[in-house]
N, C-alpha and C positions, 0 to 999 in steps of 0.2 A: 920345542921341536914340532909338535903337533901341528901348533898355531903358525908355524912355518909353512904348514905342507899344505894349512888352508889358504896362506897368502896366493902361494904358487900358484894353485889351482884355480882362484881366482886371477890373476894376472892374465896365465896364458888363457883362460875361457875369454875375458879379454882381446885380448891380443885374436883368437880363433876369430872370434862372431865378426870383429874388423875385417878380417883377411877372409871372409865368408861374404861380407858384406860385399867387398869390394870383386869379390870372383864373381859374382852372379850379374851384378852392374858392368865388368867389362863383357862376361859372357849375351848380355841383356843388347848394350851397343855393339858389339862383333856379329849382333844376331840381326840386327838391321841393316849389314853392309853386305850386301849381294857381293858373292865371287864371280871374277870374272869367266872363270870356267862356265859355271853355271849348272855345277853337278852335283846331285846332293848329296848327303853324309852316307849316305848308302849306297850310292853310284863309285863315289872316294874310296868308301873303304874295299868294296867287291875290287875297284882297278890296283890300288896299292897292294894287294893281297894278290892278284895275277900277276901284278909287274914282278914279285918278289918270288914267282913261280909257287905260290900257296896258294893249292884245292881243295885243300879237306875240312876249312875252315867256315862256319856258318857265319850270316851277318842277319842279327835278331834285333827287333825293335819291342821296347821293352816300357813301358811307363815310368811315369815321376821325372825331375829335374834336375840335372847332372849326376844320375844315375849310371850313365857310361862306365863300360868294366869287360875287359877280356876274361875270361873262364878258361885257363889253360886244361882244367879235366873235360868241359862238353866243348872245347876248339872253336867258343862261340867270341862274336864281338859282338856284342849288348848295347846298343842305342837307344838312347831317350828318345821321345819321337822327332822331338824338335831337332836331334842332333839328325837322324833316321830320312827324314822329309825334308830339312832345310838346306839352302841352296845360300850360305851365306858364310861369312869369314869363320863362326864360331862352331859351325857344322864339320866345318873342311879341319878345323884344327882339331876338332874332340874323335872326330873320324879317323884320322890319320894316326892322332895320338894312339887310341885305341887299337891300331893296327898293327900300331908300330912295335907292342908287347906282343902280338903276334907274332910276327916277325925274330923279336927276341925268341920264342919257343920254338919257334921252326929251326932258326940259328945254336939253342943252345945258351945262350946266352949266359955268363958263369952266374953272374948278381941274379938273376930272376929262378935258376935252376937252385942254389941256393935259398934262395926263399922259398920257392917250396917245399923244399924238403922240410923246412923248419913248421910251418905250418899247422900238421899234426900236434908239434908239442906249444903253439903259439894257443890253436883254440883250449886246450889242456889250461894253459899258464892266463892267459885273460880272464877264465872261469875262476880260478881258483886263487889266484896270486893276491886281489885286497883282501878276501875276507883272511886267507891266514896271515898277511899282513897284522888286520883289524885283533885278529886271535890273538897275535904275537904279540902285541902293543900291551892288550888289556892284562893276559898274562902275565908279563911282566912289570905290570903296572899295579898287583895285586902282591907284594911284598919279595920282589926284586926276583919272580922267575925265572925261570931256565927261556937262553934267549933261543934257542934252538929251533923254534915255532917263527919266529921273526925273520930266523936266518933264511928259512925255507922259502918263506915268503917271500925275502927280495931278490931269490936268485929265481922261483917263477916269475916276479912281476922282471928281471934282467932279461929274462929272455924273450917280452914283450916290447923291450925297449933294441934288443939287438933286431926285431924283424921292423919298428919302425924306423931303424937308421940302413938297414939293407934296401928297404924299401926307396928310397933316397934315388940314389944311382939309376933302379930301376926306371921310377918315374924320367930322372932328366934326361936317360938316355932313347927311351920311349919318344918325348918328346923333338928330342935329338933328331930322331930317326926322322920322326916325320916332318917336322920343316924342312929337313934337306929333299925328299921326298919330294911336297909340295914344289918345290919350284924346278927339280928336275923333269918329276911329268907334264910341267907345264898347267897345274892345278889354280896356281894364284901368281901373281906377278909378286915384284920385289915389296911393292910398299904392303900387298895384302899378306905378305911373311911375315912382314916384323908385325906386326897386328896379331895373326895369330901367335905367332911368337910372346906377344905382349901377354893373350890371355893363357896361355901355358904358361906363362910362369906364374900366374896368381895360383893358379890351380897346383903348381908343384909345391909352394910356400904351404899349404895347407899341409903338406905332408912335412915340410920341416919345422912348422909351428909342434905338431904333432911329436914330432922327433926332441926337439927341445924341450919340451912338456915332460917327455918321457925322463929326459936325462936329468932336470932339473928333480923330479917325484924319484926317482932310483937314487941318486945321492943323499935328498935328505932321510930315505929311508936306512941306507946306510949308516949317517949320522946318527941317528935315534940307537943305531942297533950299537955302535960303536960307546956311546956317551949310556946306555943301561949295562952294558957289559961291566961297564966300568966303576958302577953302583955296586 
C-alpha cells in the first residue's frame, strides 16, 4: 500500500510539472499578443470592479510569476507585475479572472462563501493531517496497533481534499465571470476570448490535477486503514 501511495505521488507530480509547464508557455505566448483594448491588468481590473458597482476593493501589484490571488479578508486583487503593467491577452485574462472572485464576494457566491468558512479548519488539517497519517501507519505497523491514530489522520487529510474539490467550481466560475465580461465591456474581441479563454483553462487544470491528487492520496489512505484493520 505504501509503495502505492509513492507511485501516486509520483504520477501526479508528473502529470503537475506538465500542466505547469504548459500554463507558463501559453501564459508566455498570450503575453506577447497585445489586446486590442489596449488597457492594462490594472486599468481591466479597476473597470470590471466599477462596471460591477465594486468600491471598496483594492487593485495591488505584488511580485513573482503567476502570483495573482484575490484576498477576500484585506478586499485586495493581487497582480504580478507583469499581469499589473501589461497590456496584453494574458493581462486581460489573469485580471479579470482575478476580479471575477471579487465579484463572487461582493455577490455572495454559495461555493466561495463556503470555502471560507472551511479554511480555519483547512490550515488546522494541512498542518497536521501527514504527520498523524505518518504516526498512524508506523503505529500500527509496530505489532498490529490501534488504527485510531490513522483514522484521525484521514479524516484531516479529507478535509483537505473536500476544500481542493470546492475550490473547482470556484475557479471555473471566476473564470466564467470574466470572459463573459471581457467581451461585454468591449475589452477583447471574439478571437482575443477564446485565447484568453484557452490560457484559463490551463490554469484551472492545475487545480484539478490538484483535486485528483487529493482524491487518488485519500482513497489509498483509506485502503491501508481498511486492509490493517483487518490484521
Amino acid at each position: 500500500m505504501t509503495t502505492g501511495i509513492i507511485f501516486i505521488s509520483i504520477i501526479f507530480m508528473i502529470i503537475g510539472m506538465a500542466v505547469q509547464h504548459t500554463l507558463k508557455n501559453k501564459f508566455k505566448q498570450y503575453g506577447q499578443m497585445s489586446i486590442s483594448s489596449n488597457l492594462s491588468g490594472q486599468e481591466i481590473a479597476k473597470k470590471m470592479l466599477n462596471d460591477n458597482g465594486i468600491y471598496d476593493v483594492q487593485i495591488i501589484s505584488v511580485e513573482g510569476s503567476l502570483t495573482d490571488h484575490y484576498n477576500p479578508l484585506s478586499k485586495t486583487v493581487n497582480l504580478s507585475n507583469e499581469v499589473f503593467e501589461g497590456r496584453n491577452i494574458a493581462a486581460a485574462a489573469v485580471a479579470a479572472h482575478e476580479c471575477g472572485h471579487a465579484v463572487q464576494h461582493a455577490t455572495a457566491y454559495s461555493m466561495l462563501m463556503l470555502r471560507s468558512k472551511i479554511v480555519p479548519a483547512v490550515q488546522v488539517s494541512s498542518t497536521l493531517s501527514q504527520w498523524v497519517i505518518l504516526a498512524g501507519i508506523g503505529f500500527m505497523g509496530f505489532g498490529g496497533g490501534n488504527p485510531t491514530v490513522l483514522l484521525i489522520g484521514i479524516m484531516l487529510f479529507a478535509v483537505t481534499t473536500l476544500f481542493s474539490l470546492i475550490t473547482l467550481p470556484v475557479e471555473f466560475d471566476a473564470s466564467k465571470r470574466a470572459l463573459k465580461w471581457l467581451i461585454i465591456a468591449n475589452i477583447a474581441s471574439t478571437q482575443e476570448k477564446e485565447k484568453a479563454e484557452d490560457a484559463l483553462k490551463w490554469a484551472a487544470l492545475t487545480y484539478v490535477v490538484a483535486a485528483l491528487a487529493s482524491i487518488a492520496m485519500l482513497v489509498q489512505y483509506i485502503l491501508i486503514y481498511q486492509s490493517r484493520s483487518r490484521d
